[in-house]
C-alpha positions as CSV (number, residue, x, y, z in Angstrom):
1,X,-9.3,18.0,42.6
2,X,-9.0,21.1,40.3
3,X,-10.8,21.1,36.9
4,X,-9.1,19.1,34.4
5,X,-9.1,20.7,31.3
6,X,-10.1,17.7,28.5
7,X,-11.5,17.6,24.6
8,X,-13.8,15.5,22.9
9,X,-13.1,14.3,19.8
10,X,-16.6,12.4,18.1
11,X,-16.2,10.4,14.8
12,X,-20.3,9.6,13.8
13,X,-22.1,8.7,10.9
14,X,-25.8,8.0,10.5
15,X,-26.5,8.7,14.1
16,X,-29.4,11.0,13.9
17,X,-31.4,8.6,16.2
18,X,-28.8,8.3,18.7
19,X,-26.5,11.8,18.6
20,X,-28.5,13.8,20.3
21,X,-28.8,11.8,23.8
22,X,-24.5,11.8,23.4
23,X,-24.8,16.0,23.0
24,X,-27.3,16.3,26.2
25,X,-24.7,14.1,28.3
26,X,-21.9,15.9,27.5
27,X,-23.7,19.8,27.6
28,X,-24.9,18.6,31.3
29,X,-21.1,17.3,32.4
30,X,-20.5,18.8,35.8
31,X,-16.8,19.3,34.3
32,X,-17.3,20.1,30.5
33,X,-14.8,20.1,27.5
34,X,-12.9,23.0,26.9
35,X,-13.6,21.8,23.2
36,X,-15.7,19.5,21.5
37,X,-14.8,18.1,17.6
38,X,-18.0,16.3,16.2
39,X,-16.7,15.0,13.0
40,X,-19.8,14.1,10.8
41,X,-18.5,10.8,8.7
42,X,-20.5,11.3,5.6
43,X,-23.8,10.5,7.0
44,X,-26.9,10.1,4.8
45,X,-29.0,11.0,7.2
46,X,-29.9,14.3,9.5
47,X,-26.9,13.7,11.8
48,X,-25.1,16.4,10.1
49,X,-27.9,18.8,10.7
50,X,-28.3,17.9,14.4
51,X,-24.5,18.4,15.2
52,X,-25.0,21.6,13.5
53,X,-27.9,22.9,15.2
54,X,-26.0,22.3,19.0
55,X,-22.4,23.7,17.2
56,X,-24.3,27.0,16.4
57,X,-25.7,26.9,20.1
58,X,-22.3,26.3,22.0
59,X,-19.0,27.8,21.1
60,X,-16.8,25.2,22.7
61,X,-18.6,22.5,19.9
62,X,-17.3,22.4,16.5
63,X,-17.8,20.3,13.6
64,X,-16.7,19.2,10.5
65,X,-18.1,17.5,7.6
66,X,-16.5,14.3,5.8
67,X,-17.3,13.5,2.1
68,X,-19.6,10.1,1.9
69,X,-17.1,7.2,1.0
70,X,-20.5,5.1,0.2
71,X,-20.1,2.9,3.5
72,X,-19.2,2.7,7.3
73,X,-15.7,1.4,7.3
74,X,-15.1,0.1,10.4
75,X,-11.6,0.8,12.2
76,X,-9.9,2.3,9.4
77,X,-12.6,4.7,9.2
78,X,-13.4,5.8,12.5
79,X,-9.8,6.4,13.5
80,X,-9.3,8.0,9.9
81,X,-12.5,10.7,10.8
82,X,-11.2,10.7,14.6
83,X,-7.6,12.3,13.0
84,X,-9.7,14.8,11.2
85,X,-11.1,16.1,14.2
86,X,-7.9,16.3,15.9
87,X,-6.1,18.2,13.1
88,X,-8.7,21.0,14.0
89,X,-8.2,21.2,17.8
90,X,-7.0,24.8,18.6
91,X,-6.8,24.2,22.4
92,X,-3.0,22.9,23.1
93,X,-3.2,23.0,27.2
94,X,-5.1,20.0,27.9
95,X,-4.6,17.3,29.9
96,X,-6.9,14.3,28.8
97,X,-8.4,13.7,25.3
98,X,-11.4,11.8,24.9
99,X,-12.7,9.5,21.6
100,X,-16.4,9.0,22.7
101,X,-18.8,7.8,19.9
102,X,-22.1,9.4,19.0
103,X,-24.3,6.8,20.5
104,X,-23.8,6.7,24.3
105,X,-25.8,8.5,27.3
106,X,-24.1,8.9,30.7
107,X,-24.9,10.8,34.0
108,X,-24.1,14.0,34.3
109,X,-20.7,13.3,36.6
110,X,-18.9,10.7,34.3
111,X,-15.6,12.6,33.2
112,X,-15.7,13.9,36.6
113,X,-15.8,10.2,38.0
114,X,-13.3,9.1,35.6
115,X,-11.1,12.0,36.8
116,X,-11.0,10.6,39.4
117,X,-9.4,7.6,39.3
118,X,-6.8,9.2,37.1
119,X,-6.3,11.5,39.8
120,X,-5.4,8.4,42.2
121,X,-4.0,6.2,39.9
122,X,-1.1,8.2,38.9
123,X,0.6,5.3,36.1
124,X,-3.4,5.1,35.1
125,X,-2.7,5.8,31.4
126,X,-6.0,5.1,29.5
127,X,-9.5,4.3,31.2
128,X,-13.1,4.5,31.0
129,X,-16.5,3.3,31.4
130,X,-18.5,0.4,31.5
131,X,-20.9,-0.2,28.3
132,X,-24.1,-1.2,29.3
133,X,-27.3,-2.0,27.2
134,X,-31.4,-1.4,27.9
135,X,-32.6,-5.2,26.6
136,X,-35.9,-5.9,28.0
137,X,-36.4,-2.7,29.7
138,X,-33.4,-3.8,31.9
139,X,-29.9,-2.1,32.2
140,X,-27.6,-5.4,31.7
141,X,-23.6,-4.8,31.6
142,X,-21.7,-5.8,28.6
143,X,-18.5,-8.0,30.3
144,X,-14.8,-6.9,29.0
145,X,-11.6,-7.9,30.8
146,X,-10.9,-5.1,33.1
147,X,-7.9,-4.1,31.5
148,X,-9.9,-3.1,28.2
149,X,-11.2,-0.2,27.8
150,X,-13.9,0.1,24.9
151,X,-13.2,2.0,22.1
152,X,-16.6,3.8,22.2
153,X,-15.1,5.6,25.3
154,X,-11.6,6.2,25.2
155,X,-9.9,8.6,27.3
156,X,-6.3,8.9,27.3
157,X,-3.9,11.3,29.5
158,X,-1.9,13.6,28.0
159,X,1.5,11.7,28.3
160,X,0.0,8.5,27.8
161,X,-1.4,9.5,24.3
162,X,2.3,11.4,23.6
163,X,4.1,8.0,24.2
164,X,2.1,5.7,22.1
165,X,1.8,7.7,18.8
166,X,-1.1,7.2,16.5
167,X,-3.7,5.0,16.9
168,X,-3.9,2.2,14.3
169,X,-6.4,2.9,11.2
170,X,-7.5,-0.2,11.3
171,X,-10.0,-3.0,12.9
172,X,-7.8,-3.6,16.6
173,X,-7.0,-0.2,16.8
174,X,-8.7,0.1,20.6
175,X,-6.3,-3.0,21.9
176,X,-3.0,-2.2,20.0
177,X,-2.9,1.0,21.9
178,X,-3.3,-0.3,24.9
179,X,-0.6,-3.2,24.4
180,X,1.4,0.0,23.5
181,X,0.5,1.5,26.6
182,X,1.2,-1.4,28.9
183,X,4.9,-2.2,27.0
184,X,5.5,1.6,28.2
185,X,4.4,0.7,32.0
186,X,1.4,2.4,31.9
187,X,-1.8,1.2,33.3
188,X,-5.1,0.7,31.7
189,X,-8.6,0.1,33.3
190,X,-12.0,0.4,32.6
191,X,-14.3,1.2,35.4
192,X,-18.1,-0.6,35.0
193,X,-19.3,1.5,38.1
194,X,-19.2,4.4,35.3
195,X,-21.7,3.2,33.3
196,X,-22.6,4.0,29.7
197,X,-25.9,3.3,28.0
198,X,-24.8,1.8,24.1
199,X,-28.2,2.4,22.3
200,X,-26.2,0.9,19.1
201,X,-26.1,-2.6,20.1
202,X,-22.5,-3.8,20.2
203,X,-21.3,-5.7,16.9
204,X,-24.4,-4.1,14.4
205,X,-22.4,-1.8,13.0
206,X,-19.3,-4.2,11.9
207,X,-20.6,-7.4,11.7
208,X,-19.9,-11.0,14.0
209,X,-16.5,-11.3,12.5
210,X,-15.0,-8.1,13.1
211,X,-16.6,-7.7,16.2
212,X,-15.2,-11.2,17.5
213,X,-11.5,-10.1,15.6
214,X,-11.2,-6.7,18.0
215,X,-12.6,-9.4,20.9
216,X,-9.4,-11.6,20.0
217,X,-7.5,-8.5,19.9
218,X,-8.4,-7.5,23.3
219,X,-7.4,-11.2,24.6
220,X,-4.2,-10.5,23.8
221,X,-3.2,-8.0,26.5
222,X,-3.4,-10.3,29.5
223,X,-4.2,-14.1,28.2
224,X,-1.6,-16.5,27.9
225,X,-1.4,-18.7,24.9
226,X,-2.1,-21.9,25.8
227,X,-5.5,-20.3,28.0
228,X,-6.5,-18.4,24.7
229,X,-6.3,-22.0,22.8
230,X,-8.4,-23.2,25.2
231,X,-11.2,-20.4,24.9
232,X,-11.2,-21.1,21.3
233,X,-12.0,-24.7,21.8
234,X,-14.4,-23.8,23.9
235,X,-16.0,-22.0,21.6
236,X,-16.1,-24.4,19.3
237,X,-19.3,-25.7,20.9
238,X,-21.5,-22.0,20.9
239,X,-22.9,-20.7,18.9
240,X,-22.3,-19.3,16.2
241,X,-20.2,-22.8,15.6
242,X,-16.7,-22.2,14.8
243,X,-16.8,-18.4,13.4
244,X,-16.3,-17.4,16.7
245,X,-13.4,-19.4,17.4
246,X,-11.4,-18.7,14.4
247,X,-12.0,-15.0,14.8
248,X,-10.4,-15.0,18.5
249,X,-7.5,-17.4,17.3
250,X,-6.6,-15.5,13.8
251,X,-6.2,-12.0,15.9
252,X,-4.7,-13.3,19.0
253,X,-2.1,-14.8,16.4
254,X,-1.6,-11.9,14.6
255,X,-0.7,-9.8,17.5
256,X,1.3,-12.3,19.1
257,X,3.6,-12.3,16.5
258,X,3.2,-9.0,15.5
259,X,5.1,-8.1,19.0
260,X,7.6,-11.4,19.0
């Protein structure tokens, strides 16, 4: 398989604890990025320094530096920094483009690996990894349908990402473009034999609800209504009591008829 020619594009803010494990996996990729677009999202912190530091080191990394909006806005935000980055992107002959957060470590193979199945999986529009955590001192996988792929590591083929547009600033944007995708026939998979480690744990960063909303959201692509109800009932009897349930029911509704 010839060298796929792929950029990065890295919203982060307030990562200096985490960024730096993200810039070691990619700088050791056994297939780099032609180019690399760390956009710093006003962090308070030293992230802004650190990206810097490895942008002065490396050509193919660039950054750019957002103004502090005096919170992490989650969804909106992200996709709002993400667009930012790729406003900057000289490189136009690329074939994949990646959103990976700034918070994830990976073997040195991953894009190669992921290549891979694109390569054999010709209608395979958007894919990725598996997210995995360290609790305990133990690697434990984070479960996702297999049809979702999370939006910490997106990575989209070139006429995939042409055919759905923009990406949605808002909470749900990392299910609405796969919907997108499958409506268009193409094909989306994650792969959790790829594995990422997520040293943010999942949900910190937006809170229960929002993280149970894009949960609801990602439901959507392959549950069928009356199944979904009866998650939510389900649910009902977990904890946390009821939160959960109305989360996954309000977003499931709201895409459903969203696409009526």
């Amino acid at each position: 398989m010839a060298k796929e020619r792929y950029i990065i594009i890295t919203p982060v803010r307030d990562e200096e604890q985490y960024i730096e494990k993200t810039i070691m996996s990619v700088i050791s990729q056994t297939i780099r990025p032609i180019e690399w677009i760390i956009v710093d999202d006003g962090s308070t912190d030293n992230t802004g320094s650190i990206i810097d530091k490895y942008a002065d080191q490396h050509g193919w990394i660039k950054t750019i530096h957002r103004s502090n909006r005096g919170h992490r806005e989650a969804g909106g935000g992200v996709i709002e920094a993400f667009y930012d980055g790729y406003n900057c992107v000289e490189s136009k002959d690329w074939d994949f483009i990646v959103k990976l957060d700034g918070d994830l470590s990976f073997d040195s193979d991953y894009f190669e690996r992921c290549f891979h199945n694109f390569h054999y999986s010709p209608r395979l529009g958007i894919s990725g990894g598996g997210i995995y955590h360290i609790i305990a001192g133990q690697t434990k996988f984070e479960k996702d349908p297999v049809f979702h792929v999370r939006g910490a590591t997106k990575i989209y083929r070139r006429p995939c990402w042409d055919a759905i547009g923009s990406l949605l600033k808002a909470p749900g944007w990392d299910t609405l473009d796969e919907v997108k995708a499958n409506m268009l026939g193409w094909d989306t998979r994650s792969f959790p034999e790829l594995k990422l480690v997520h040293h943010r744990p999942t949900g910190t960063a937006d809170g229960t609800w929002r993280n149970w909303v894009k949960n609801g959201m990602a439901n959507y692509v392959s549950y069928h209504p009356l199944f979904m109800l009866f998650k939510c009932v389900k649910r009902l009897f977990q904890k946390p009591y009821i939160l959960v349930s109305i989360a996954l029911l309000a977003s499931f509704i709201f895409l459903f008829t969203l696409f009526l």
